[in-house]
N, C-alpha and C positions, 0 to 999 in steps of 0.2 A: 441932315435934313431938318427942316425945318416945323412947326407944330403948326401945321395945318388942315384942315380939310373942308372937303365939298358936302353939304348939305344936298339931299334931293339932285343926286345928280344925272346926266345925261347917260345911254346906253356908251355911247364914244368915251365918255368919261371914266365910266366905271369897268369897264374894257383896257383902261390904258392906266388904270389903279394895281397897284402889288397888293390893296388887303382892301375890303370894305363891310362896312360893318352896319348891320339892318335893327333898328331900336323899333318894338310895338311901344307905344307909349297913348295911356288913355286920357278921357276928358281930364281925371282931372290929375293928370300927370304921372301917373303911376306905371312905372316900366313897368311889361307883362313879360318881355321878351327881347334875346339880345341873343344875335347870330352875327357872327364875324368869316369872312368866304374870305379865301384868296392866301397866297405862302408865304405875304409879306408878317413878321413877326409885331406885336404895338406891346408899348410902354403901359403900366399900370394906369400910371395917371394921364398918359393922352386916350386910353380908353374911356375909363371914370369923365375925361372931357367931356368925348364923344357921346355916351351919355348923357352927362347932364346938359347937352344941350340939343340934343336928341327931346329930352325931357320937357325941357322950358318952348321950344319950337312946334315942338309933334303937339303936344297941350291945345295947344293956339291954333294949330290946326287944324283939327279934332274939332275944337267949338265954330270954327267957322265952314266946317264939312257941317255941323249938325244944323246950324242956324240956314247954309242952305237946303237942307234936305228936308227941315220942317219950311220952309220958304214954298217949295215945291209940292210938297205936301199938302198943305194950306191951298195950292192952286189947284191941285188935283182933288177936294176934297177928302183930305184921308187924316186921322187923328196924328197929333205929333206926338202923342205917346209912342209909337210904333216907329219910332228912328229913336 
């Protein structure tokens, strides 16, 4: 099999996966959390992948969840300290 996988994927998707693996990853990149579901067995290092790009992705997305929620915030009148 080959070293790949799905980022962010679909219910269908991760339903027809033999293993998937769920990274909390924060603003500013720092794994908080790592849960792997499913019978299928993974390799040290296509986990440590999985990870690190769990890492460099989830990061990036983090800052543009926070940039909208202070966006929204700002329209709602409410402090952006409080996101």
């Amino acid at each position: 099999m080959g070293e790949c996988w799905i980022v962010d994927p679909t219910e269908d998707e991760e339903a027809c996966a033999a293993a998937c693996v769920s990274v909390g990853v924060s603003l500013s990149g720092r794994v908080g959390a790592v849960l792997k579901d499913g019978m299928a067995s993974l390799k040290p290092a296509t986990l440590l992948g999985m990870i690190e790009t769990a890492r460099r992705l989830g990061s990036r997305r983090v800052e543009e969840l926070h940039k909208k929620l202070n966006e929204v915030g700002e329209e709602l009148g409410m402090l952006q300290e409080s996101f």
